[in-house]
N, C-alpha and C positions, 0 to 999 in steps of 0.2 A: 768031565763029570765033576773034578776037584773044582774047575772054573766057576761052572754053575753054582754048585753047592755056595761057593763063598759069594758070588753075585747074591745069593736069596740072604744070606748072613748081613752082609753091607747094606741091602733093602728094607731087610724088620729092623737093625741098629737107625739107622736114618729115620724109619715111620716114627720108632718110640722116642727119637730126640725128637724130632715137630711136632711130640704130642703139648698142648696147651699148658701150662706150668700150673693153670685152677684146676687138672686132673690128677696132678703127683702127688702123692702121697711123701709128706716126710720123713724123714729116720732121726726125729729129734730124740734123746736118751731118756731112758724114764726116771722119772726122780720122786716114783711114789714111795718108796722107803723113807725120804725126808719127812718126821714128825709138824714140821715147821713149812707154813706153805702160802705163797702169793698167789691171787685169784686173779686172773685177767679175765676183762669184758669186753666181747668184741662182736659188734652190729649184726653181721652176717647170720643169714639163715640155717638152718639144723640141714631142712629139708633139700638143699643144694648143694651141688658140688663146684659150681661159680663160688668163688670169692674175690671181692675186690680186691684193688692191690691196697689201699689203707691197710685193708686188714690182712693179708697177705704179709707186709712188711713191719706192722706195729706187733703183731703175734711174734712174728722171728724177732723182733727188739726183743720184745718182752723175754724170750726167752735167752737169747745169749745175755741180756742183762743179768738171767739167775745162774748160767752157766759161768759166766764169767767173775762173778761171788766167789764160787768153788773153786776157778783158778788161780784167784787171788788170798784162795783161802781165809777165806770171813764164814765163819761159823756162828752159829747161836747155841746156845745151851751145847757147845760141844758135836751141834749138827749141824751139815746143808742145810741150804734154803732151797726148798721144789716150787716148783708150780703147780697148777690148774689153769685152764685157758676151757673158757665157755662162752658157747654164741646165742646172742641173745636176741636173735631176728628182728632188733631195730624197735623192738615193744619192753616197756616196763614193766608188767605185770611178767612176763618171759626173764628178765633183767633176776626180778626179787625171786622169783623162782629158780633161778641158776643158781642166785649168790643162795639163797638159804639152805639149797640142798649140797652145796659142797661145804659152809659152814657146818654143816649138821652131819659128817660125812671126814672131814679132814680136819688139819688145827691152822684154820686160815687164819694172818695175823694181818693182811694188805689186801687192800683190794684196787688195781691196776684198772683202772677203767670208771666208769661207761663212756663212749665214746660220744655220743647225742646226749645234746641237750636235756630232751623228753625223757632220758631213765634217769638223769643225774639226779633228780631232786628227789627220787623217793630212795634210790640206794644212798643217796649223802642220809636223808632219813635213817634208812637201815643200818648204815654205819655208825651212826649217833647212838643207838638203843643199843649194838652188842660192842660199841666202844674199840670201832675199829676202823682206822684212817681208810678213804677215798681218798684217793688220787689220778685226776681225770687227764688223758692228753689228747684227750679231740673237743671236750664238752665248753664251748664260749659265751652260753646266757649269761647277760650281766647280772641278772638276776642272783648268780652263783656265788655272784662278789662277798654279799653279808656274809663275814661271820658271824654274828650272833643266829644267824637263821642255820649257819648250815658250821657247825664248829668243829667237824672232823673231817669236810673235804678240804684239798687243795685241788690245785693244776698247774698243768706245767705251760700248754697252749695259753699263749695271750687271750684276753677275752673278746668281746664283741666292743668294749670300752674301746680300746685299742685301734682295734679294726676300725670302727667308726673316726675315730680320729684321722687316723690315716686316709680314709677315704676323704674324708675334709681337706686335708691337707694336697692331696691329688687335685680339687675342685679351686682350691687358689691356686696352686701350681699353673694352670690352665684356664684360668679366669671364667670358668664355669661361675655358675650364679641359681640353678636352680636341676631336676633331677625329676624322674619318677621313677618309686620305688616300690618293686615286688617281689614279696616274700611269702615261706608257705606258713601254711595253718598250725604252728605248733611252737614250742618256749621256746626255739631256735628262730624260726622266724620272727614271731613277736617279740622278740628279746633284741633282734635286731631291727626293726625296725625304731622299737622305742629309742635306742644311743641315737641309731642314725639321726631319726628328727630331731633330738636335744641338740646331738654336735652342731645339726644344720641352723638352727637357731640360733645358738651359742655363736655362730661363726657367721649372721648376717646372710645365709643361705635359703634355698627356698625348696619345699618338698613339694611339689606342682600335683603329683597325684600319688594316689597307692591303689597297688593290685595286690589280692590276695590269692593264693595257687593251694586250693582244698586237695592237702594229700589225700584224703579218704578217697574222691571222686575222682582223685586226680584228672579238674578239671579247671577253668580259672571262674572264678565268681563273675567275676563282668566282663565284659567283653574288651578283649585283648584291642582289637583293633581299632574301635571309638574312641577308648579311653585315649589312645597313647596319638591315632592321628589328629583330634582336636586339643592334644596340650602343646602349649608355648615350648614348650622343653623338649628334645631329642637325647637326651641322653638318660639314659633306663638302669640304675641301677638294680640288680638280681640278686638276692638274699636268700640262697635256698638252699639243700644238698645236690652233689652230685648225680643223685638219681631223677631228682624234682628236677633238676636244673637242666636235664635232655628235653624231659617231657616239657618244661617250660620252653625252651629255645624251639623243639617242632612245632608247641602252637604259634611263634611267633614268625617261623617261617611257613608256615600256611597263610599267616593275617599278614603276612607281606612288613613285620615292621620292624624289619633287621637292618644292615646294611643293602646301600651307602648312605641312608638319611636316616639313620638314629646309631648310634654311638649304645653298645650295650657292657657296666662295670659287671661282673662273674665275683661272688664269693669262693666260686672253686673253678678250676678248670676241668675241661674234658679230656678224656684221655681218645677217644674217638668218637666220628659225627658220620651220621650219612653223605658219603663222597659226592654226591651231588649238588650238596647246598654249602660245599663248603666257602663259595664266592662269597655269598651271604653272612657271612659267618665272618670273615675277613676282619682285624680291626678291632674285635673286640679286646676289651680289659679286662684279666683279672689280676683281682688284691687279694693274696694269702698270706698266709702268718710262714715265715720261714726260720732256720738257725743263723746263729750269730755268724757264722762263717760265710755267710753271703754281703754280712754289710762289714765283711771284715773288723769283725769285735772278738777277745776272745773264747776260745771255745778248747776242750780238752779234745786236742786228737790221739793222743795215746788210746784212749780207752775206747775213740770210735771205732780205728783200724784196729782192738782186739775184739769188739764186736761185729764190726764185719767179716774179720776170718773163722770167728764160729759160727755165723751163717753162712758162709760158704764153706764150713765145714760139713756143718750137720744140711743143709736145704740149699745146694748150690744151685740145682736148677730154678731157683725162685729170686736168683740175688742178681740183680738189675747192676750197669754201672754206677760207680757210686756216684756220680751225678744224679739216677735218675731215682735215688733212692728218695720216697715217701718221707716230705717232713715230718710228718704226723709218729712216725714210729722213732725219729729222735727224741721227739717228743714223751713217747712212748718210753724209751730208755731210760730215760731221768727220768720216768715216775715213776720205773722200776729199782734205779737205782739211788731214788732219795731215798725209798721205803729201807732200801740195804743200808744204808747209811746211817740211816735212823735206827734201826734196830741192832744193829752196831756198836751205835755211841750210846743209846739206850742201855744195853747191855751190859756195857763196859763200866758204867757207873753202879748196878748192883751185881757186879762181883762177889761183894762183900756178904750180900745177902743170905739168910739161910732158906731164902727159896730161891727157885728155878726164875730167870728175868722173864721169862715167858711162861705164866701162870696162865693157866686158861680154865673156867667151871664148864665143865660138859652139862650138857641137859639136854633132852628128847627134843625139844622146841629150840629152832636158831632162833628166835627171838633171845632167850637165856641162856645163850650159848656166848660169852665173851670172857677176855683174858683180863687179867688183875693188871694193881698197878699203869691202866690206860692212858690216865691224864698225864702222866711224866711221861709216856709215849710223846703226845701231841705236845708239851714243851719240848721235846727234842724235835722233831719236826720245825718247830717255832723258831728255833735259836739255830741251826742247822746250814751248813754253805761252804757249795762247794763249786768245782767248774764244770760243768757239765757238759755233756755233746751236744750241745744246742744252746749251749750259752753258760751264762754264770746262774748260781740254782739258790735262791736266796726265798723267806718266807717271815711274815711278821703278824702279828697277835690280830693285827686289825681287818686285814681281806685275805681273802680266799687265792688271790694272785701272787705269782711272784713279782719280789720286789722289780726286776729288771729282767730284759729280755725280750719285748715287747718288738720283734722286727716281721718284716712282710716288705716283700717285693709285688711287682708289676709285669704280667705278663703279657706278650701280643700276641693274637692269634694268626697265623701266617698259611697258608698251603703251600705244601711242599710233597711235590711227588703224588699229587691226588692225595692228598692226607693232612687234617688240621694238624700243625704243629704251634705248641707255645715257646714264646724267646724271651726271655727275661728281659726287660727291657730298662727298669726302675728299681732302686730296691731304699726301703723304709726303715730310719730308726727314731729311738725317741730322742735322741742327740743332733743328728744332721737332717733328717725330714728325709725331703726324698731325694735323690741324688743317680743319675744316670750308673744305670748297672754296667756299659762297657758303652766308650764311645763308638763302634763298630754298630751295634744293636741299635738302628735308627726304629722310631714308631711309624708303624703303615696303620692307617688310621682308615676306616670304611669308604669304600671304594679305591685304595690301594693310592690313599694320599698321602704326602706326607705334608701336609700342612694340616695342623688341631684343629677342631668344629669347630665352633663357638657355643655351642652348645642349645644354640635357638632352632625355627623353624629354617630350611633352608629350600628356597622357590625357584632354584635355578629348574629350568625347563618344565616346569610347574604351571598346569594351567590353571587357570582364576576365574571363575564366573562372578562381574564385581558389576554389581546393581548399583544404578545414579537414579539421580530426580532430575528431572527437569528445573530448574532455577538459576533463574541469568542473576548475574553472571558465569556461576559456576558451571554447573552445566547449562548446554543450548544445543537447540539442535539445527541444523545447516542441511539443507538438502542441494546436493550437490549429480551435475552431469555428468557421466564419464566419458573414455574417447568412444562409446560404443551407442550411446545418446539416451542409456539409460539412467534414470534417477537414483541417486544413492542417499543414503542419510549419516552422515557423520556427526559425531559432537566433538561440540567446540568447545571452549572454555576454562577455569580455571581446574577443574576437579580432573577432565581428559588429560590437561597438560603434566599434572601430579600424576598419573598414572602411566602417562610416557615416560616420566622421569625416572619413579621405582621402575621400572621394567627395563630401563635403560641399565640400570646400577643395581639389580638382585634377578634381573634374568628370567623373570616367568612370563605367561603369555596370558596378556589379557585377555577375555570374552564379555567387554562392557554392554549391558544390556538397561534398558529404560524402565523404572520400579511403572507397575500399573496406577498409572493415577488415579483409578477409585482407593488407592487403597491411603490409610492415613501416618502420621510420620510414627505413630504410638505403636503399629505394629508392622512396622518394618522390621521390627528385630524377630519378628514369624518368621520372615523369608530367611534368617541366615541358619535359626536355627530348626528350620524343616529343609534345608540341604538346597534351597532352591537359587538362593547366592554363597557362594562361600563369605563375599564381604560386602556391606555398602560405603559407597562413600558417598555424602550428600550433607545437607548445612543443617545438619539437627543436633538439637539442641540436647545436653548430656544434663539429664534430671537423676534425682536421685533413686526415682521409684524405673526407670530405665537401663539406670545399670544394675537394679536387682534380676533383671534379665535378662540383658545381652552383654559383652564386652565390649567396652569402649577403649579407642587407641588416646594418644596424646591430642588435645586440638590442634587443626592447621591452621583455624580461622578463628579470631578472636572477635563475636560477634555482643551485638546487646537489642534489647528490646525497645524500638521505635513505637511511634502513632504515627500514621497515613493517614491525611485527609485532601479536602481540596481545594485548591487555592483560590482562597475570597476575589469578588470579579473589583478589577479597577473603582475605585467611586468615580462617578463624574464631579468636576470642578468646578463652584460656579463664579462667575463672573467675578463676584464679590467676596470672594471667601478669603481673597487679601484682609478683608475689615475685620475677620474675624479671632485674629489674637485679642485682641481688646473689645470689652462687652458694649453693647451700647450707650448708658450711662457714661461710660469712660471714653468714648468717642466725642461723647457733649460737654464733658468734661475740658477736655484738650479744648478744644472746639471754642469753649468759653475762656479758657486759661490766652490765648492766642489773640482774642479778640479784645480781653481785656488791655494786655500786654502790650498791643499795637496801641491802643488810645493812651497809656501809662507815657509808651516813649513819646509820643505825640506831644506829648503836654510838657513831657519835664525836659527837652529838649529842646522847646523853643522859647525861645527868652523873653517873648512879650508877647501886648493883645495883639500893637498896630504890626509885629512881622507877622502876626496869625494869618491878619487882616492882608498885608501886601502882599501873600504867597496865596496861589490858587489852592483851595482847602483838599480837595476829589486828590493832587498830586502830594500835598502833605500828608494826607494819610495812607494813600501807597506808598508812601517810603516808609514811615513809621511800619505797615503790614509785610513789607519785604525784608525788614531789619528783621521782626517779629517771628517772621516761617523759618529765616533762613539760620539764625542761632536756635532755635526750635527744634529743626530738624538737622543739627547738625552741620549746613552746607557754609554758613559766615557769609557776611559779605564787606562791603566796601565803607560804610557809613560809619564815621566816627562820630561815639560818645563822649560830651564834653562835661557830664554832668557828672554829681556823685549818687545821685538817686541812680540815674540809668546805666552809672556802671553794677552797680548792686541787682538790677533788674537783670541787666543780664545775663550776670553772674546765675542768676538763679535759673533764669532760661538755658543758661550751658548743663547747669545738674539735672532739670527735666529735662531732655534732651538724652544724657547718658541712659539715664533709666528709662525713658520710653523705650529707644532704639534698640536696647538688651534685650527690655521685656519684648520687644515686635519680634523681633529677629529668632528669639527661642521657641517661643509659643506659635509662630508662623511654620517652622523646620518640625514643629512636633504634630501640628495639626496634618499636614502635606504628608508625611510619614504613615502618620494612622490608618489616612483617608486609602495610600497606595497599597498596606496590606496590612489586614486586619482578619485573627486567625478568631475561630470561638474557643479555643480554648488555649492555655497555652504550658500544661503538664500532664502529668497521670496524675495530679492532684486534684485538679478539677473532676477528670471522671470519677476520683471516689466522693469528689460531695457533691456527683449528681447533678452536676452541667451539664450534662447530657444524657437523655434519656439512655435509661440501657439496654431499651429494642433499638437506641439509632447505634449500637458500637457493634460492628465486625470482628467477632471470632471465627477463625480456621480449625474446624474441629477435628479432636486427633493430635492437636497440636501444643509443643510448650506454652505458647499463649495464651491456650484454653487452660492448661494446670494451673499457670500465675494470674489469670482472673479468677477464677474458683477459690482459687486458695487467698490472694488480697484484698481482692475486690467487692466479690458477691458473696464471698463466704457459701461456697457450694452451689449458690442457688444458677442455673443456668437463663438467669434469664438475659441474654445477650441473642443478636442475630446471627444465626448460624450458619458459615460459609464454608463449600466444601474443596474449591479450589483457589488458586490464585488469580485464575481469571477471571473468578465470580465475584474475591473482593475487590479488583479495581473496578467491573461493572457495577457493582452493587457504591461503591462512592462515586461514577461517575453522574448513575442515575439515579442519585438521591434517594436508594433504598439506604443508606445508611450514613452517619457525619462522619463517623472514624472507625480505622480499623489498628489491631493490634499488627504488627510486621516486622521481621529481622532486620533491622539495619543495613544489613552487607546486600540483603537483593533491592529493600526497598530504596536504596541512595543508588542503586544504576538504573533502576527502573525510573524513578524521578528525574534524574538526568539523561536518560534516553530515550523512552520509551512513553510514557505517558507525564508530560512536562507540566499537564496542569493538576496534578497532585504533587505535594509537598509533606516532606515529615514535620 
C-alpha cells in the first residue's frame, strides 16, 4: 500500500514537471510598495496563456534587472525601483492604453519597451508629452533613428540600418548580385524594406522583386508562386516577425518555392515548423541582431551571471541554457538597466537640491501627468556609458541608436532528429564583417549542399519548352529515316547546336518545338508570355518597343539589315564593243592622225624626187604605214630614222601612243565590268529618293524591317508590298512581283550562296 501510494506521488510530481513552462505561473516578489516605478511593454496577448519565449525571457530581464538595483543597493529618493510589466497584444492603441493607465495609477519614471515597431512611434509620442524616456529593445524602424522627431526614445537593439547592411555584406560575401524581398504590411516591414533597397543600391546590388504579406488578411497580395518562378533571382530575402514569418514560409511550401532551388534569408528564426516539411526548409539563412559576446567584443559578465541566478531564483522553470537564452531580453537588460543608471547619476547630481530628484505633478489625465526637471534626465541618458550585457552601452545627441554594438550572426537551418534545428554558422560586426562562427559549423545550403548557389536561376533537370523558327541557317529542318523506316523530323543548325551546348553544361532538358509560321516575329513574345514556350530562341531582331515586352537575353548573332534582289541577266557582247572605249569621232580621229603620219615619214625620210622615183611607190608607203601603226600602237619596229623632222615625229607618235593605250585599256575593263553586272540600285539611299517604286519593295510583315521602313523610309505610311513569309519573298523577287526586298543579313548570305544563287544582296 506504502508502494502504491508513493508510485501515485512520483506520477503527479513527473505530470506537473512536463507541464509546458507558457502554463507556470511565476513567484516573482512584489515591489508595489516602491513609490518609484519602471513600466515594461511587452507584445503578448492579455487573453492568452501562450507566451513566446521573447517575451517569456525579455519580462524575466526586465525584472531581475530591477531586482538586481536593490542588490546592489541603488536607491532613488531613499527608495527601490519596482516595476509594472503589461501586455500589449501587439496593437498600439492597447500599447497607449497600458502605459496611460499605469502612468495615471503609479509614479512611472521609464518606460522599458514597446517591442514592435508599429507601437514605438506613438508611445515614443506619449513619452515626449509626459517627458518621460522610451527605451526600446526589440523596436528596429529606421524610421526611429531621428532624433528631432522622436527626442526621448532610445534602444538598445541595432536598427534595421544595421541589419540591412549586414545583409549587404552576406550578398558580397557570396557574390550574390540581386534578391527578392518580402516583407509584412506595417513600419517594421516597410521600414525594412526601404534600408534594404538603399543598401542594395548603395552597394551595386539589385532588388529583382517585392512581395508584400497583409498581416490584416494574413494573406500575400500577389501570388507567391509567379512572382518568385518567373524572377531571375533565387534567393528570397524574408522581412517579417516570427509569427508572419510561419504563415509566410507554409504559403511558400504549398507554392513549392522553397528548397533546393531557392535560397530563403529569415529576419528571425523559428523555433518549430511542421515535421514534415522540414526537407524543404533545409538551408535556409537567418541574419539577427546578437550580444557582443558572440563576435567576441567586450561584454560585462559579472552582471549577466547575477542576472541569471535571480531568474533562476525567482522563475527557474522558465530559464533555458544560457546558451539558449533570447538575445532580445539582453537587450532588454540594458534598457532596463541604462534607465537605473540614469536615474542614478541623475540623482546624484541634485543631491543638493531642496526638492525631491524625482518630482513628479499628478493630474487626473496621464497626459499631465509628468515629473519635473526631465530634460537633465535625457542629458544624462546622453552623456551616459557603460558595459553592458550585450555590449558596450553608449548614446549621443544626434540618433536614437547606440553609439556601438551593432553585431548579428548567421544562422543555418539543419534537421536533426525530425526537428528544424538553427547552428550559428557566421557571425557579424561593424569591425571584421562577417567572419566564420566556428570552423566545425560548415553551411548546408538547399538540398543538403555544401557548395553556395549562385544566386540565379538553376535548370539542372529542368525541363524547357524552347520555341525556334525556321531560318537557315539557324534553324532547318531534316527529315530523317530511322532503323524502323519511319520518318522523323530533326533540326539542324546553328540555334539546335547552341541548345545542345547549354544542355550540355547547365543540365535541363530540352522540348524544341517549331513557332507556327502564321504567326509574326512582333508577337512571338505572346507565346513566352502566355506559358506556351518558356523561351524562344530564333534571329529576331531586339527593338526597342520589343523589349517593352518581353525580356531579351545578350545577342549570340551579331546581325544587320541587307536588300535582296536579283541578279541582272549577263548583257550579250557584240562583235564590236572592242571599238567602244573611244567614240566615233575619236576613231576618225586616230584614223586620220596615222594616215597623216605615214605620208609625213614618207616624205621627210626620203632624200630626193629621182629615189622617189627609183623605188616602187605602193612599197614605199607600206613601210612608211608599218613605221606609222607600229610606234602608234606601241609594237616598234625595225626601220631607222635618219632625219631630225622624223625623229620629232616620232617622238610625238610614242606620247599618243601612251595615252591612247591607257585610255583603251581602262575604259575597255570598265565597260566589260558594267555590261557583266549591273545592279538598279546600289543603297538604301536610292530607295529613299524613290528609284524604286515603293509597290516594287518587299516587306515581311510583323517584322523589324517593317518598323525601320515606317519609321525611315515612308514615315508611317505603309505603302510597300506586303510579304508574309520568307518563301513568298524569294517567290515574289523571283517572279518579278517585286525588285527588292528588306532581309537579315545572317540568312539572306546562306540563302544567296546556297540556295537560291540568282539572288544577290
Amino acid at each position: 500500500m506504502v508502494l502504491l501510494r508513493s508510485l501515485r506521488w512520483f506520477f503527479l510530481l513527473f505530470t506537473f514537471g512536463q507541464l509546458n513552462e507558457q502554463y507556470v505561473r511565476a513567484t516573482w516578489p512584489l515591489l508595489n510598495c516602491s513609490a518609484i516605478k519602471l513600466l515594461g511593454l511587452f507584445p503578448d496577448s492579455v487573453n492568452t496563456s501562450e507566451r513566446s519565449e521573447l517575451v517569456i525571457h525579455s519580462s524575466a530581464m526586465f525584472k531581475a534587472a530591477v531586482i538586481l538595483s536593490q542588490q546592489y543597493n541603488i536607491t532613488i529618493d531613499e527608495q527601490f525601483i519596482g516595476w509594472e510589466a503589461v501586455q500589449t497584444d501587439g496593437k498600439a492603441i492597447n500599447a497607449v492604453s497600458s502605459t496611460c493607465h499605469a502612468i495615471s495609477t503609479s509614479n512611472i519614471v521609464g518606460i522599458v519597451g514597446p517591442v514592435l515597431s508599429r507601437e514605438s512611434p506613438i508611445i515614443a509620442s506619449f513619452g515626449e508629452r509626459v517627458g518621460i524616456p522610451v527605451i526600446s529593445f526589440g523596436a528596429t524602424d529606421p524610421d526611429l533613428s531621428d532624433r528631432n522627431a522622436y527626442p526621448v526614445f532610445y534602444r538598445t537593439v541595432p536598427s534595421d540600418y544595421a541589419a540591412a547592411s549586414a545583409i549587404v555584406q552576406l550578398f558580397i560575401r557570396f557574390n550574390w548580385t540581386s534578391c527578392t524581398i518580402i516583407y509584412q504590411s506595417d513600419a517594421y516591414g516597410s521600414g525594412g524594406l526601404k534600408v534594404l533597397t538603399q543598401a542594395f543600391i548603395d552597394n551595386d546590388l539589385i532588388v529583382a522583386n517585392t512581395l508584400v504579406f497583409d498581416i490584416a488578411t494574413l494573406r500575400m497580395r500577389d501570388n507567391m508562386k509567379d512572382v518568385l518562378a518567373s524572377s531571375l533571382t533565387r534567393i528570397v530575402v524574408l522581412w517579417a516577425g516570427s509569427t508572419y514569418t510561419s504563415l509566410i514560409l507554409q504559403h511558400a511550401i504549398d507554392s513549392d518555392v522553397l528548397g533546393p532551388h531557392f535560397l530563403w534569408i529569415s529576419s528571425v528564426s523559428l523555433n518549430s515548423f511542421n515535421e514534415i516539411f522540414n526537407q524543404k526548409l533545409i538551408g535556409m539563412l537567418t541574419v539577427e541582431p546578437t550580444t557582443a559576446k558572440i563576435v567576441d567584443a567586450p561584454f560585462n559578465a559579472t552582471v549577466l551571471n547575477a542576472a541569471y541566478n535571480i531568474w533562476k531564483q525567482y522563475e527557474p522553470e522558465t530559464f533555458p541554457n544560457t546558451e539558449k537564452v533570447n538575445y532580445y531580453a539582453l537587450f532588454a537588460f540594458d534598457a532596463t538597466w541604462l534607465l537605473i543608471q540614469a536615474l542614478q547619476k541623475f540623482c546624484s547630481k541634485t543631491t543638493n537640491s531642496s526638492f525631491s530628484c524625482i518630482s513628479i505633478i499628478n493630474s487626473e489625465s496621464c497626459f499631465d501627468h509628468h515629473p519635473l526637471k526631465s530634460k537633465l534626465l535625457f542629458d544624462t541618458i546622453n552623456t551616459i556609458k557603460f558595459l553592458g550585457v550585450s555590449g558596450p552601452i553608449q548614446f549621443n545627441t544626434n540618433l536614437t541608436d547606440r553609439v556601438d554594438g551593432s553585431c548579428y550572426f548567421a544562422q543555418n537551418s539543419r534537421s536533426s532528429s525530425n526537428r528544424l534545428n538553427y547552428v550559428p554558422v557566421l557571425k557579424y560586426s561593424n569591425y571584421d564583417g562577417w567572419q566564420e562562427y566556428s570552423e566545425s559549423n560548415v553551411i548546408v545550403w538547399p538540398g543538403n549542399s555544401l557548395t553556395p548557389p549562385t544566386g540565379g536561376t538553376k535548370l539542372d533537370g529542368v525541363k524547357l519548352r524552347i520555341g525556334v523558327t525556321q531560318a537557315p541557317p539557324f534553324t532547318m529542318i531534316n527529315t530523317v529515316t530511322n532503323q524502323f523506316g519511319q520518318n522523323t523530323t530533326k533540326f539542324i543548325g546553328y540555334v539546335p547546336d547552341l541548345i545542345d551546348l547549354l544542355r550540355n553544361k547547365m543540365g535541363f532538358i530540352p522540348a524544341i518545338e517549331l513557332v507556327p509560321s502564321n504567326l509574326t516575329y512582333a508577337s512571338l513574345w505572346k507565346l513566352v508570355e502566355d506559358c506556351f514556350f518558356d523561351m524562344i530562341v530564333a534571329d529576331v531582331t531586339v527593338t526597342a518597343t520589343r523589349r517593352g515586352k518581353a525580356g531579351f537575353s545578350n545577342a549570340i548573332f551579331d546581325n544587320s539589315l541587307g536588300i535582296l534582289m536579283r541578279k541582272s541577266p549577263d548583257a550579250t557582247i557584240n562583235l564590236f564593243a572592242f571599238m567602244k572605249p573611244f567614240s566615233y569621232d575619236l576613231w576618225l580621229l586616230i584614223f586620220g592622225t596615222f594616215i597623216f603620219s605615214s605620208i609625213l615619214i614618207c616624205l621627210i625620210e626620203t632624200e630626193d624626187y629621182e629615189t622617189i622615183l627609183s623605188r616602187q611607190i605602193i612599197k614605199l608607203y607600206a613601210r612608211s604605214f608599218w613605221y606609222t601603226f607600229g610606234h602608234l600602237v606601241g609594237y616598234g619596229v625595225d626601220i631607222r630614222i635618219r632625219t631630225a623632222p622624223g625623229r620629232l615625229l616620232t617622238a610625238g607618235l610614242y606620247i599618243l601612243c601612251l595615252v591612247l593605250v591607257a585610255s583603251y585599256t581602262a575604259n575597255l575593263a570598265s565597260d566589260l565590268t558594267i555590261l557583266k553586272s549591273k545592279n538598279i540600285i546600289s543603297g538604301i539611299d536610292d530607295i529613299k529618293t524613290g528609284k524604286i517604286p515603293f509597290n516594287r519593295i518587299g516587306i515581311r510583315v510583323g517584322t523589324a524591317m517593317e518598323e525601320y521602313y515606317l519609321r525611315e523610309i515612308s514615315g508611317g505610311s505603309r505603302n510597300y508590298y506586303p510579304l508574309k513569309s520568307r518563301l513568298e519573298m524569294y517567290e515574289s523577287l523571283l517572279n518579278n512581283a517585286v525588285d527588292v526586298v528588306f532581309h537579315d543579313i545572317g540568312v539572306a548570305q546562306y540563302i544567296t550562296n546556297n540556295v537560291y544563287c540568282n539572288l544577290t544582296l
